[in-house]
OpenMM code with the backbone's topology and positions (N, CA, C; nanometers):
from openmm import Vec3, app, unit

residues = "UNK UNK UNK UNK UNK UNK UNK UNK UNK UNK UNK UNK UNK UNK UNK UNK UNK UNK UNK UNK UNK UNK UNK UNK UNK UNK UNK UNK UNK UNK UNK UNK UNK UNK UNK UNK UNK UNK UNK UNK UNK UNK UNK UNK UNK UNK UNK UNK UNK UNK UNK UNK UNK UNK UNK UNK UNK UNK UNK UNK UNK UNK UNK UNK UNK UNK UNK UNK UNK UNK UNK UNK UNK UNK UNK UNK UNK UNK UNK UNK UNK UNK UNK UNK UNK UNK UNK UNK UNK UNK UNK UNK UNK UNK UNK UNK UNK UNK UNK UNK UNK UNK UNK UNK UNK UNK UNK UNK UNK UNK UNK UNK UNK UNK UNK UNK UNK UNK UNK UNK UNK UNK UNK UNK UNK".split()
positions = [
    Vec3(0.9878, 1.1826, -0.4001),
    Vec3(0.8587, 1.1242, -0.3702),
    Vec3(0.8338, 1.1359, -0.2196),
    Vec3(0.7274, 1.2692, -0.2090),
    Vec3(0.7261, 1.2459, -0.0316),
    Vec3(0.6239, 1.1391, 0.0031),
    Vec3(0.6382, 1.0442, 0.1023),
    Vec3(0.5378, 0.9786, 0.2212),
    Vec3(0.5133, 1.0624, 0.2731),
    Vec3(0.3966, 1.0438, 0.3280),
    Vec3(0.3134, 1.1356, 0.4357),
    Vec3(0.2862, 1.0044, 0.5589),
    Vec3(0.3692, 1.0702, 0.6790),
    Vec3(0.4022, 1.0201, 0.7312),
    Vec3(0.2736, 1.0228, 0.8931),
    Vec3(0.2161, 0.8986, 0.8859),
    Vec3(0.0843, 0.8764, 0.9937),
    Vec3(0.1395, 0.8335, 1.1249),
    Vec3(0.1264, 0.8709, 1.2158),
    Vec3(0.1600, 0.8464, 1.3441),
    Vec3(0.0612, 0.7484, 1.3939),
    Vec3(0.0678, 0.6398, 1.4661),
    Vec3(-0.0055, 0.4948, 1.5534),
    Vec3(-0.0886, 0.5699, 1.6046),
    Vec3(-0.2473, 0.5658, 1.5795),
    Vec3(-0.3319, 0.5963, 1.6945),
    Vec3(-0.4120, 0.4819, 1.6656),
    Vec3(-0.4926, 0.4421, 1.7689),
    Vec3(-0.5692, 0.3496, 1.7424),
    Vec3(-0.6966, 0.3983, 1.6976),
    Vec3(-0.7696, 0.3690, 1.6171),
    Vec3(-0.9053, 0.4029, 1.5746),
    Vec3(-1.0200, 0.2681, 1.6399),
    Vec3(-1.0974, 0.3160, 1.6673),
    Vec3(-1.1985, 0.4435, 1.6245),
    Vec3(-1.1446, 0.5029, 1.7734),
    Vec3(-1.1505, 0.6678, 1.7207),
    Vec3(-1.1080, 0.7720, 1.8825),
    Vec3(-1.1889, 0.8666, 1.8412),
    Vec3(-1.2301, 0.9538, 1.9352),
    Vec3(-1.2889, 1.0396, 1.9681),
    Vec3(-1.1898, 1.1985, 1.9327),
    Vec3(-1.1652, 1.2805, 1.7844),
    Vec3(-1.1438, 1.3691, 1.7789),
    Vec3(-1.1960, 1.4634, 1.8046),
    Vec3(-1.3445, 1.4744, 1.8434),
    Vec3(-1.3924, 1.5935, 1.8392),
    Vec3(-1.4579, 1.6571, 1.7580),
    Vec3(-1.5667, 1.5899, 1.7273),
    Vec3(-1.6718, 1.6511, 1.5667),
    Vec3(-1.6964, 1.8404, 1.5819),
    Vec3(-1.6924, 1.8603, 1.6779),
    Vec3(-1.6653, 2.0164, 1.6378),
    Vec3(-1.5021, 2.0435, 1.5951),
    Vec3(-1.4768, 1.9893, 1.5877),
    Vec3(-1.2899, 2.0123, 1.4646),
    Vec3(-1.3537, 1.9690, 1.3357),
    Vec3(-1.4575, 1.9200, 1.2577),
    Vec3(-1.4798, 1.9105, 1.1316),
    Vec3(-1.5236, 2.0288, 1.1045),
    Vec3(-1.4878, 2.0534, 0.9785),
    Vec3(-1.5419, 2.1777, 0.9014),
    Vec3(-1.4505, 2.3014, 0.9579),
    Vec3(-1.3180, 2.2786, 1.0404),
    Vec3(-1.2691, 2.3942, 1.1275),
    Vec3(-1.1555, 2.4555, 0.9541),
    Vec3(-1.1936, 2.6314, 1.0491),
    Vec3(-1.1201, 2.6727, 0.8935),
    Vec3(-0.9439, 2.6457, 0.9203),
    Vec3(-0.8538, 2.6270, 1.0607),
    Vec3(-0.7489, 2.6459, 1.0630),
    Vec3(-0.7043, 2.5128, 1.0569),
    Vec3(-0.7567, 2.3622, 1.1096),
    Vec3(-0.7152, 2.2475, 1.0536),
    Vec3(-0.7643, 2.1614, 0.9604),
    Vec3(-0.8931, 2.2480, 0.8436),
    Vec3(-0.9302, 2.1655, 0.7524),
    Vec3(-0.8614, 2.2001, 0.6185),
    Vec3(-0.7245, 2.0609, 0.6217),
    Vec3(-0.6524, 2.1258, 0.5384),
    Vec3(-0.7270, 2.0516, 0.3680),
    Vec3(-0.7996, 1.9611, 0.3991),
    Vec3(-0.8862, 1.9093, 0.2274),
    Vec3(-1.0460, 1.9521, 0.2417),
    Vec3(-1.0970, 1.9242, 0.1337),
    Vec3(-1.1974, 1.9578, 0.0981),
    Vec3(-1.3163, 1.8407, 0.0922),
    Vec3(-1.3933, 1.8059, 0.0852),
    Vec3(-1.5189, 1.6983, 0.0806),
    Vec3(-1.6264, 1.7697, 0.0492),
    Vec3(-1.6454, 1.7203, -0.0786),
    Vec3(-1.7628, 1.7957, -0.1888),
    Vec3(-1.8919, 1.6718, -0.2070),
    Vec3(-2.0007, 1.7514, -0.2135),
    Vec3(-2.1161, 1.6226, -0.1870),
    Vec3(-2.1893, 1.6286, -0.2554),
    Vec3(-2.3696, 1.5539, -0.3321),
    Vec3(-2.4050, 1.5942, -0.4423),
    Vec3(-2.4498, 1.6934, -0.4286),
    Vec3(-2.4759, 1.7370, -0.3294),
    Vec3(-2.5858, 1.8861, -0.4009),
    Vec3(-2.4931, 2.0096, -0.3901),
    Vec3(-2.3428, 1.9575, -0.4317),
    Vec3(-2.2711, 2.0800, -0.4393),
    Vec3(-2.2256, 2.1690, -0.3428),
    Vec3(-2.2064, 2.1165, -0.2381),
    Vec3(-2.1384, 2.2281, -0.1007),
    Vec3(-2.0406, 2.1521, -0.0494),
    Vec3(-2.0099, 2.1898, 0.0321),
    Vec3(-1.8444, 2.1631, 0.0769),
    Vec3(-1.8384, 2.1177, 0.2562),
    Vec3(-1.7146, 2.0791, 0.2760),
    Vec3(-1.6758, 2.0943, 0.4130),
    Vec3(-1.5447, 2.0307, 0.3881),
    Vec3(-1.4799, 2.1178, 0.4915),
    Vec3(-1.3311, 2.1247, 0.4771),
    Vec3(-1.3454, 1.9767, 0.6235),
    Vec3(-1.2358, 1.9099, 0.6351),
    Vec3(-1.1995, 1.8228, 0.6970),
    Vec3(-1.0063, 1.7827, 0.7100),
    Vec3(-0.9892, 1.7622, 0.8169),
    Vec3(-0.8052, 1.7347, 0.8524),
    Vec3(-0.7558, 1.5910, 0.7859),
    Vec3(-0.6766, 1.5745, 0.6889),
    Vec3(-0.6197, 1.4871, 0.6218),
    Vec3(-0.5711, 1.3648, 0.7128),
    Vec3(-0.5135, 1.4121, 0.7968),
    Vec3(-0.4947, 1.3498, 0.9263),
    Vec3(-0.6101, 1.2559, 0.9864),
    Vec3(-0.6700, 1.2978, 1.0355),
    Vec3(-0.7411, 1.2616, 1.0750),
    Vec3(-0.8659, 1.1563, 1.0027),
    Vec3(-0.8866, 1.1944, 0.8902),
    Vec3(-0.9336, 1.1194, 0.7872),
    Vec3(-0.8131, 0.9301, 0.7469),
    Vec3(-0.6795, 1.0027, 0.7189),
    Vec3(-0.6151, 0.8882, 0.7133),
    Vec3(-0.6034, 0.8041, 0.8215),
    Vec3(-0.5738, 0.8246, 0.9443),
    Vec3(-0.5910, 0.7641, 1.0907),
    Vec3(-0.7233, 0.6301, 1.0501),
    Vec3(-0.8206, 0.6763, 0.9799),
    Vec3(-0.9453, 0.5806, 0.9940),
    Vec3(-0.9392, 0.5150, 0.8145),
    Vec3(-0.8423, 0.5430, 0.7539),
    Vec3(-0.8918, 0.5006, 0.6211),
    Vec3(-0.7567, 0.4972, 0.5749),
    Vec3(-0.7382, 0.4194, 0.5097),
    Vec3(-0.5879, 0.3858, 0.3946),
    Vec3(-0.6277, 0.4342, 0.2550),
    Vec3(-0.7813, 0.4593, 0.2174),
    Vec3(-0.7712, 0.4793, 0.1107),
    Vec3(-0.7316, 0.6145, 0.1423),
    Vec3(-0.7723, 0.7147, 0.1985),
    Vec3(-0.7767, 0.8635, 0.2332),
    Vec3(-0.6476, 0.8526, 0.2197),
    Vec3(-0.5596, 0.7945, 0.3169),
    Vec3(-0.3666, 0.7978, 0.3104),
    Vec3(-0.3100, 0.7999, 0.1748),
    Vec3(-0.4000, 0.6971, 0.0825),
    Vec3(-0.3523, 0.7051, -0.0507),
    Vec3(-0.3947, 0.8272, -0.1088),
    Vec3(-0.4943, 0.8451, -0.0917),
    Vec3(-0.5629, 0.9445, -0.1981),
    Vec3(-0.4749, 1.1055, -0.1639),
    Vec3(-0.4666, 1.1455, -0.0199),
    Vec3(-0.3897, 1.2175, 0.0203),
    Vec3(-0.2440, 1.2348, -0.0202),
    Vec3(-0.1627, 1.1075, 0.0063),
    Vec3(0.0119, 1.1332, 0.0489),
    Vec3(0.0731, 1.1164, -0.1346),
    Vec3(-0.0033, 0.9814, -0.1385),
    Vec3(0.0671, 0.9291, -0.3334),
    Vec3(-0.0423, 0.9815, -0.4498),
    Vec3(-0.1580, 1.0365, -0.4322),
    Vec3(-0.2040, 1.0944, -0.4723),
    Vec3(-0.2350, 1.2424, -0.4741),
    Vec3(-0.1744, 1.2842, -0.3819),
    Vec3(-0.2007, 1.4267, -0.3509),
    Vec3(-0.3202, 1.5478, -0.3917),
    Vec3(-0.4418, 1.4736, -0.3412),
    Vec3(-0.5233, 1.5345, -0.3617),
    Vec3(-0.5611, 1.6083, -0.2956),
    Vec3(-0.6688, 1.7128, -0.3019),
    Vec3(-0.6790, 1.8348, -0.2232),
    Vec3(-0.8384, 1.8151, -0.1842),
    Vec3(-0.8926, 1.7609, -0.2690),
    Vec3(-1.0640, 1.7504, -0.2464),
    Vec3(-1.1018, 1.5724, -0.3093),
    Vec3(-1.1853, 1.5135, -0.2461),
    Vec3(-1.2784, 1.4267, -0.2487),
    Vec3(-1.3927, 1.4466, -0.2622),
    Vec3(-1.4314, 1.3997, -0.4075),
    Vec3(-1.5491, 1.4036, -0.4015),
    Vec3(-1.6405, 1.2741, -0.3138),
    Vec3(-1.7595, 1.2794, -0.2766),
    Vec3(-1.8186, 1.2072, -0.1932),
    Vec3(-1.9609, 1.2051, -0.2639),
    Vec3(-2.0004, 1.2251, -0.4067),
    Vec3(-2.1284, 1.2746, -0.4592),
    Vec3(-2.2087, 1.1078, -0.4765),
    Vec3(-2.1330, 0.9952, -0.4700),
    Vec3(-2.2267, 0.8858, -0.4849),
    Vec3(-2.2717, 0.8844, -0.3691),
    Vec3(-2.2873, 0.9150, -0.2597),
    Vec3(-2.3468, 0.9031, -0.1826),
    Vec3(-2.4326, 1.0313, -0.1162),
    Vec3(-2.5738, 0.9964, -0.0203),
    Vec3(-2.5860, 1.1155, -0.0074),
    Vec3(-2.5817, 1.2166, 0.0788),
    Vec3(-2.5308, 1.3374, 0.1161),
    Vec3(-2.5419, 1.3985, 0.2116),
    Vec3(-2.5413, 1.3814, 0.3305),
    Vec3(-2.6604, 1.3492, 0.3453),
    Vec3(-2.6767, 1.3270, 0.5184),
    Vec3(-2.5430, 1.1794, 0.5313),
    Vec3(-2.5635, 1.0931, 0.4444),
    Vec3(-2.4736, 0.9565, 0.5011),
    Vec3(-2.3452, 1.0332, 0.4844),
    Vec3(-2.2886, 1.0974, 0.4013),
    Vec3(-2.1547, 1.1021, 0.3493),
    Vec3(-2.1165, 1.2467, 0.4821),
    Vec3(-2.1947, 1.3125, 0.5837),
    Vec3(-2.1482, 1.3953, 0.6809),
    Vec3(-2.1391, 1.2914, 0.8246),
    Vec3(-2.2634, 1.2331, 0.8239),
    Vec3(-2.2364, 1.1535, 0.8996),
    Vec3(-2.1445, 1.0348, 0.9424),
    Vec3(-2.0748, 1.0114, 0.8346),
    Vec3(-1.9467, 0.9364, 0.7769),
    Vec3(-1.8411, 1.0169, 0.8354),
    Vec3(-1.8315, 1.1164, 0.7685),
    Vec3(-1.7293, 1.2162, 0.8237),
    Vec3(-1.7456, 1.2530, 0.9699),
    Vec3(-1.8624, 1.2689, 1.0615),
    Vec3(-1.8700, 1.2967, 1.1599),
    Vec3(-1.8140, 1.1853, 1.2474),
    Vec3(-1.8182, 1.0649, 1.1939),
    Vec3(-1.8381, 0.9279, 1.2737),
    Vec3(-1.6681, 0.9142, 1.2665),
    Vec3(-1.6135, 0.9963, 1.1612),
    Vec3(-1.4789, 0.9387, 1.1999),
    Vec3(-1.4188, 1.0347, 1.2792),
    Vec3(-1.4495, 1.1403, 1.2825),
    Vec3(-1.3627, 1.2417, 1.4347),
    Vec3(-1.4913, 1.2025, 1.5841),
    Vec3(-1.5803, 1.1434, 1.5498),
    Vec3(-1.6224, 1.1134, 1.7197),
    Vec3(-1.5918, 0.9724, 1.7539),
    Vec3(-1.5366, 0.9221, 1.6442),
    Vec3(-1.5169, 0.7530, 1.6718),
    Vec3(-1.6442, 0.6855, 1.7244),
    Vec3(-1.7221, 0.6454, 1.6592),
    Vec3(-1.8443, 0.5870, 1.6793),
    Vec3(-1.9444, 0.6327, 1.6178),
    Vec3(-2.0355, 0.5546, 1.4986),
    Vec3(-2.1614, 0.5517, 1.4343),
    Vec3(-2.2655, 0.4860, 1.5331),
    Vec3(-2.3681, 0.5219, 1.4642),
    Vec3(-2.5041, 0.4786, 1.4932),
    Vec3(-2.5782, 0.4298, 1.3715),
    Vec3(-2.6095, 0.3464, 1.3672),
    Vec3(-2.6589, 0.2503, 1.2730),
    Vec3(-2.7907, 0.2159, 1.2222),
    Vec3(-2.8658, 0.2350, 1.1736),
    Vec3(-3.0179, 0.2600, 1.1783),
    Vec3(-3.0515, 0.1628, 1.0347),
    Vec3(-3.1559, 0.1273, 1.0264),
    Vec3(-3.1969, 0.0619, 0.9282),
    Vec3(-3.2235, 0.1409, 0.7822),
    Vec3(-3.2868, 0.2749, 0.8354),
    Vec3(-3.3279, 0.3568, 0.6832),
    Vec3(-3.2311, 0.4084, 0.6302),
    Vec3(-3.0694, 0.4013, 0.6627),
    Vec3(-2.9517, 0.4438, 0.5864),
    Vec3(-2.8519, 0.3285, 0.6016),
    Vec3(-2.8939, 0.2075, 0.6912),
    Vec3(-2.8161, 0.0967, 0.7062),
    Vec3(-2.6794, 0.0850, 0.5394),
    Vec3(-2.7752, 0.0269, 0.4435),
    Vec3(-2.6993, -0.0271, 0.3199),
    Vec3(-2.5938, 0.1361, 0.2911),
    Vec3(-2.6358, 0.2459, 0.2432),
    Vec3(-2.5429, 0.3260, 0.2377),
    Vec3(-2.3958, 0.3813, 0.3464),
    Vec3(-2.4476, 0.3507, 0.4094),
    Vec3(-2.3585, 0.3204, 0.5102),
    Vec3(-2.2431, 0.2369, 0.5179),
    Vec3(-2.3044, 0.1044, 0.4822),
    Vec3(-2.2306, 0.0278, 0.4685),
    Vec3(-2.1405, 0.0278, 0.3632),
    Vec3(-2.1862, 0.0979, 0.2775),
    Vec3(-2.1135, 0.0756, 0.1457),
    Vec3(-2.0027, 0.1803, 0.1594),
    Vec3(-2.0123, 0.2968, 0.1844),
    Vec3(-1.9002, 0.3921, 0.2065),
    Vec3(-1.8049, 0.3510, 0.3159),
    Vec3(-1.8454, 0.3109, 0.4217),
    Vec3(-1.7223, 0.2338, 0.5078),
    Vec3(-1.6687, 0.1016, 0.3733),
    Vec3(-1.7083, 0.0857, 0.3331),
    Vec3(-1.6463, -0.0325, 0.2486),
    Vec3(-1.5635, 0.0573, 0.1437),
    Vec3(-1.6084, 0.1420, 0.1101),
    Vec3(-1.5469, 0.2020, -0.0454),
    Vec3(-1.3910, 0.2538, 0.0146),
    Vec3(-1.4083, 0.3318, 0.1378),
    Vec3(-1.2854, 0.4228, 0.2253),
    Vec3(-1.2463, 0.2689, 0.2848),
    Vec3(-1.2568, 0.2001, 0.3019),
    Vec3(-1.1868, 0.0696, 0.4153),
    Vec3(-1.1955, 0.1464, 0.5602),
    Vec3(-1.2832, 0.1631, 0.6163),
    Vec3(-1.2680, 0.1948, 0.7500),
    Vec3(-1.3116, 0.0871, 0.8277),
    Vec3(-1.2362, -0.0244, 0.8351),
    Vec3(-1.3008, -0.1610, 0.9347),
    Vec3(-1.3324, -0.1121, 1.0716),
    Vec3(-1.3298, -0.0447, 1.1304),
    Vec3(-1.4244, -0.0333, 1.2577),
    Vec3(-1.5527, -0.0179, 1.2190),
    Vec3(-1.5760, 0.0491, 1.1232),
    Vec3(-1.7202, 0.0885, 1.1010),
    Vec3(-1.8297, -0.0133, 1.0277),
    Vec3(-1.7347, -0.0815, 0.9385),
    Vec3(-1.7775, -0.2005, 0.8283),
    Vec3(-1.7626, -0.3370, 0.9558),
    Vec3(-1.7458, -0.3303, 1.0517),
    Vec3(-1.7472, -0.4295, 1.1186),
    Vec3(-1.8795, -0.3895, 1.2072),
    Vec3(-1.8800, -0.2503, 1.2391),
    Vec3(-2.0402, -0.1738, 1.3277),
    Vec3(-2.0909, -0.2045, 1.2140),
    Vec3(-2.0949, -0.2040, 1.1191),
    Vec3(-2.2460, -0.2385, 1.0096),
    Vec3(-2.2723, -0.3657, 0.9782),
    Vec3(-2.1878, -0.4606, 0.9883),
    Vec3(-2.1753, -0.5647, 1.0253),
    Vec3(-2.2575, -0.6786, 1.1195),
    Vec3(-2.2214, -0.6260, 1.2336),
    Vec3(-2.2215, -0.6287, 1.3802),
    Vec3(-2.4222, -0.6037, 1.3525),
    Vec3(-2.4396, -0.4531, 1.3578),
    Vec3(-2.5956, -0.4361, 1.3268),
    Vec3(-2.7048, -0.4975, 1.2235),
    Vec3(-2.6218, -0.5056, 1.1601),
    Vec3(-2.7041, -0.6058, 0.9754),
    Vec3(-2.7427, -0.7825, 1.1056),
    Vec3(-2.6782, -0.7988, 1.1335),
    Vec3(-2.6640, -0.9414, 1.2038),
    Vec3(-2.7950, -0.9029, 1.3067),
    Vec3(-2.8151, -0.8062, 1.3720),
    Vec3(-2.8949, -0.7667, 1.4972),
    Vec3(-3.0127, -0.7616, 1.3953),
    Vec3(-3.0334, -0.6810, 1.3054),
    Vec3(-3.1448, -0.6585, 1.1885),
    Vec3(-3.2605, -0.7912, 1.1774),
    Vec3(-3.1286, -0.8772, 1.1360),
    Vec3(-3.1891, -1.0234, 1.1017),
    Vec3(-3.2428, -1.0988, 1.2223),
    Vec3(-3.1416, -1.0828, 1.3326),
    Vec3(-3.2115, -1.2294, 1.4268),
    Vec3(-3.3229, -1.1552, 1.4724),
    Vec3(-3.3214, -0.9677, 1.4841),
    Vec3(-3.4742, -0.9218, 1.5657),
    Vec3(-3.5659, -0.9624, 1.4299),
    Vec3(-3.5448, -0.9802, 1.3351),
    Vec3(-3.6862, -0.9942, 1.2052),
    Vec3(-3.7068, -1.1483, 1.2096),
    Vec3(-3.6345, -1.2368, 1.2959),
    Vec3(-3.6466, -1.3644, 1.2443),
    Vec3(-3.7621, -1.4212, 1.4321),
    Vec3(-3.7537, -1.3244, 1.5070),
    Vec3(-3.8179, -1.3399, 1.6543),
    Vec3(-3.9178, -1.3293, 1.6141),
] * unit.nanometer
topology = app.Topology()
chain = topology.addChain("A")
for resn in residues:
    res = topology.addResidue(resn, chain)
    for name in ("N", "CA", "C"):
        topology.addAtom(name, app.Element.getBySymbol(name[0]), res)
């Protein structure tokens, strides 16, 4: 039974969103609904998510699907975890939120968080 073994970095960090989609370190796959792809580093994915670690090391999967969600949120998801830092907007707010919740990425579910709270006290001025 191998572990796949994660080295301490602290998240959220700044990998470098031009390393997503790279053909020599995207060793999994992330499939979306309208059927296209982007390769992404396992690594780097687990660093920000325990489910990814699972789904990766004791599950050994090769591709994730990402089709409940859509597109634009589910790249921008992926983008947000190699630049370490989202942007939060109201017209994708809830989807957002929900995929940091589904992967457990608490930096991000705490930024949606954090903004849902800003949402309310500017609608309540």
């Amino acid at each position: 039974n191998h572990k796949m073994s994660v080295p301490e970095v602290s998240v959220p960090c700044n990998f470098g969103v031009a390393n997503l989609h790279d053909e020599f370190h995207g060793n999994v796959t992330m499939e979306f609904q309208d059927s296209t792809s982007m390769r992404a580093c396992s690594l780097i994915l687990s660093w920000n998510s325990e489910v990814f670690t699972y789904l990766f090391s004791e599950l050994r999967q090769g591709t994730v699907e990402l089709k409940d969600f859509s597109k634009e949120v589910a790249v921008m998801f992926l983008e947000s975890l190699y630049s370490g830092d989202v942007v939060v907007e109201k017209s994708y707010f809830r989807e957002l939120n929900k995929i940091s919740h589904a992967f457990k990425v608490k930096w991000m579910s705490e930024k949606c968080s954090a903004t849902f709270t800003q949402f309310c006290e500017s609608s309540t001025h």
